[in-house]
Steps between C-alpha positions, in 0.01 A plus 500: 500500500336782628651856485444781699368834339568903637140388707659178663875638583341888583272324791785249584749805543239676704489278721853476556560832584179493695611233709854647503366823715299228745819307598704862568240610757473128654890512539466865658234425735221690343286173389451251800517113394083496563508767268767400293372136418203540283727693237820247516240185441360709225829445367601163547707534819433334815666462820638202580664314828808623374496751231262621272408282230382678114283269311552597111222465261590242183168522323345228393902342546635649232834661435792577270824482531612848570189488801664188631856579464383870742313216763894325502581830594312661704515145710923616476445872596200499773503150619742183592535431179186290439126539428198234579271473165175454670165283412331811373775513240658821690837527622553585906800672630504431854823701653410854385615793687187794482741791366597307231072379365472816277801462314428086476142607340703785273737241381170251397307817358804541221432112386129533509444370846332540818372428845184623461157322693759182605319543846250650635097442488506577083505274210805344466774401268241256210695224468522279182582191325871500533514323154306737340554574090726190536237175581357313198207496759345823499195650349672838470780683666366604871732798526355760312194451687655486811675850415154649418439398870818652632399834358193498588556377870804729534386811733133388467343739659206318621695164639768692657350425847364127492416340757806289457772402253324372130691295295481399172633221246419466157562173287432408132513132507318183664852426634551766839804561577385789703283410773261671414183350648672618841495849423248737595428527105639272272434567108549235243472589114291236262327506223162478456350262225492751251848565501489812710738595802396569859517408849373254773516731820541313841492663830506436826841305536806535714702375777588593867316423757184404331585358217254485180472393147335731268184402318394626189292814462494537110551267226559715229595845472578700227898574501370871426296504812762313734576898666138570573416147653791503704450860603098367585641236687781727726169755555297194656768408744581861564196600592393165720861369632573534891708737629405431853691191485840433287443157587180496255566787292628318221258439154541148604299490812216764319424215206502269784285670700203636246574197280616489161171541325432824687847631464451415095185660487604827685806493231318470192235760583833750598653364170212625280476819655896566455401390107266830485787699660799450210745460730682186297841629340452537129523196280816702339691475829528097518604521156775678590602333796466176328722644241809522810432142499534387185722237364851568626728366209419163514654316188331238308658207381725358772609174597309311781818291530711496805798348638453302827858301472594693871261317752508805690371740251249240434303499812538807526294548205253231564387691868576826420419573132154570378342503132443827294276558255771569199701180356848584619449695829491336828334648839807527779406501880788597691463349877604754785478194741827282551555251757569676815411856339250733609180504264467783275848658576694569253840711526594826300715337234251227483197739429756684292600149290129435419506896399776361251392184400132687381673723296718257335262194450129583629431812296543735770220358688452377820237325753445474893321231591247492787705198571774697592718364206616787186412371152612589150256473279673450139797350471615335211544100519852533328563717775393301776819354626685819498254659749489190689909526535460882599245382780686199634790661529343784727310260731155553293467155332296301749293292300249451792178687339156364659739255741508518825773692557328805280343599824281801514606740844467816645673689684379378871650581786866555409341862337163567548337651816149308452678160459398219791830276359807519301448307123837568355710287703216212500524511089872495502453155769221342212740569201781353709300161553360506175866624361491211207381537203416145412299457818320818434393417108367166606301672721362669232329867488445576864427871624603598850425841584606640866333837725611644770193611642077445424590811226588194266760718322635185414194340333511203742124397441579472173766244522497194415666452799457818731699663815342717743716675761330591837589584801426226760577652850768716430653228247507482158321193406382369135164356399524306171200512220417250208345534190453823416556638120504801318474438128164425301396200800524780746526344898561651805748279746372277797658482842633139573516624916718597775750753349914391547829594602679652192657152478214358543357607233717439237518115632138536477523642130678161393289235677237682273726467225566129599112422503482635159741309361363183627102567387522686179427333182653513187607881418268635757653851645499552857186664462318243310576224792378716781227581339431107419602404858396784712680648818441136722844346412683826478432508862547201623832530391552794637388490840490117486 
């Protein structure tokens, strides 16, 4: 994985001490919040209902064990004793007290991490394929390219004031596992039919309250090039976005609005002026990123066999263990979503036990997923049962991935001060009804992804099955979506109608369930049969 150099941890320490002198003279009195806010969101720390919250960048989901092991503690030191892994593969810390943010980002800075553009109207933290150098899948490893975009987009001078938050995800195989049609640019590497690498650009994607798939703009471009045509395609939207209006300042509603030919055209003609300019890193400089990534230690000639005499190990395995590319090596997911738990928390010496269990069996690797899950990339098959002993025993084992009960949520109400209703407690009511584990795998793969507000934080138009939380009169009320998707058959969710109670709604959630189960065919996921069957009998259960 990547490393930094004197460059990286220099302007990481900068800012640090920078940031360190901006909190003194807000405590004093000198900086008013007004003028105080700009420079805290610049570093990852917002305010809250109840606290601040910092939002710490995991690029492209990727850690080590010594990083992780500091997120277990700083989660001890700052927080309650927890942090919420997020679906931009950050982690949030969401009881901060503001004295204590510059020595949080000075602890981070000492294992290579930051805070840095995790809010604010600037490019983001791009977001990868959380199986990435691990999936038989891929066409190449995303990550070095995806670090050639975090240096370039880091301080940008020219995107620093967009007209509102870009974000990025970059995938290298037909399987996504990142969403990322529903970003405002989503990158996928292929090959062309001569052999060569590139990448098929989309824009125009994203969530919220108009939410968008992203067409493609370019077929083919050379992997070489990928800086300049993304830098061509930040320039159109710079120059043309609304700032009048946050509610249509996103890329999204530009492509929308001149059309995707238009916005292509504009892009390429920007693109080959960039070309005259130079401005692409050298071709030395992916080489030596791509170096960072090379092959960890993985050892050739291992066993495929495993053990599945304990039932419980078994099915754990069967939902929660992936395929890797080497003979021997197995791909672990670990969820962070129990029955009655709150998605994507996980607790100090939990975050610190994954620390452990990378060093030990995953060759000091690890992933966030966007599905708010950790994963470790490389473990050994032999090794399999050991980890899956360490987890169980700490309350990590739930072998629920792609269930029901692996339920996508934000925040909502019970922390953030934009939320319309509370998701937390409404996820902890679904994985109580859906509790077994039996009833849940005969359902089959079936996504449920919950917001607390239009913001879609959550990813609820994504979801196979989708939450919305609004506020109906002064009461939180739920409207429930069907059919939406975010792999390679992108969808966005449909209403069924009038919103519910929080009870409601989760009675609602298995009438759906129930009509499923009575009109699929043969191994048809959830997905499949709606599709087939459309939203008519979905209803009519519903509301009868």
């Amino acid at each position: 994985m990547y490393q930094y150099d004197q460059h990286d941890q220099a302007m990481v320490d900068a800012r640090v001490a920078e940031f360190r002198g901006q909190v003194a003279r807000r405590l004093s009195g000198e900086l008013t919040e007004d003028q105080f806010k700009p420079l805290r969101l610049k570093n990852g720390l917002y305010l809250q209902l109840h606290a601040y919250m910092l939002r710490v960048a995991v690029p492209y989901g990727t850690l080590n064990s010594t990083q992780m092991r500091v997120l277990g503690d700083i989660a001890d030191k700052y927080d309650r004793g927890y942090g919420h892994f997020t679906t931009r593969q950050n982690i949030q810390y969401n009881w901060i007290k503001l004295a204590d943010a510059p020595d949080i980002l000075a602890d981070l800075a000492k294992v290579q991490l930051h805070a840095i553009q995790t809010s604010g109207n600037c490019i983001r933290n791009t977001t990868a394929d959380h199986f990435a150098g691990a999936a038989a899948d891929e066409v190449a490893d995303p990550r070095p390219y995806a670090e050639l975009l975090r240096q370039w987009s880091t301080f940008h001078p020219e995107f620093d004031y967009l007209p509102r938050k870009f974000k990025v995800a970059i995938i290298a195989s037909e399987t996504d596992r990142a969403a990322m049609r529903l970003h405002d640019i989503g990158i996928q590497i292929v090959k062309n039919e001569a052999g060569e690498i590139g990448c098929k650009f989309f824009a125009g994607g994203g969530m919220g309250r108009t939410p968008m798939i992203a067409p493609c703009i370019a077929e083919f471009v050379p992997a070489l090039q990928m800086i300049s045509f993304l830098e061509a395609a930040l320039r159109v939207y710079n120059r043309h976005g609304r700032r009048d209006n946050k509610y249509k300042a996103r890329i999204k509603i530009l492509v929308h609005e001149i059309g995707v030919a238009e916005y292509s055209r504009q892009v390429q003609e920007e693109f080959a002026h960039i070309l005259t300019l130079g401005l692409e890193p050298p071709p030395a400089e992916l080489e030596r990123i791509k170096g960072m990534f090379a092959d960890p230690g993985l050892e050739s000639g291992l066993s495929d066999d495993l053990d599945r005499s304990d039932p419980d190990f078994a099915l754990w395995v069967d939902q929660n263990v992936h395929t890797h590319k080497q003979a021997g090596y197995a791909i672990v997911t670990i969820s962070l979503k129990p029955v009655g738990g709150i998605p994507g928390d996980a607790t100090a010496d939990q975050i610190r036990l994954m620390a452990d269990l990378a060093r030990d069996y995953s060759l000091d690797e690890l992933r966030v997923s966007h599905a708010q899950n950790i994963v470790l990339p490389h473990v050994k098959k032999a090794d399999l049962y050991r980890v899956w002993q360490a987890l169980d025993a700490a309350g990590l084992a739930t072998p629920n991935l792609d269930l029901i009960t692996d339920i996508i949520a934000c925040p909502g109400l019970d922390y953030c001060a934009l939320a319309n209703a509370r998701s937390l407690p409404l996820a902890q009511k679904i994985t109580d009804r859906f509790s077994d584990i039996g009833r849940q795998r005969t359902l089959g793969e079936l996504k449920l992804k919950i917001s607390g507000c239009i913001n879609a934080c959550g990813h609820h138009h994504a979801g196979h099955i989708g939450i919305l939380g609004v506020d109906r009169k002064g009461v939180e009320n739920y409207q429930l979506l069907l059919g939406g998707a975010e792999s390679a058959d992108t969808s966005l969710g449909t209403i069924t109608g009038p919103g519910f109670s929080e009870d409601g709604v989760v009675d609602a959630i298995e009438k759906v369930t129930d009509v499923y189960l009575a009109r699929r065919e043969g191994a048809e996921r959830f997905l499949d049969t709606y599709r087939r069957i459309g939203m008519a009998p979905f209803k009519e259960a519903i509301y009868g």
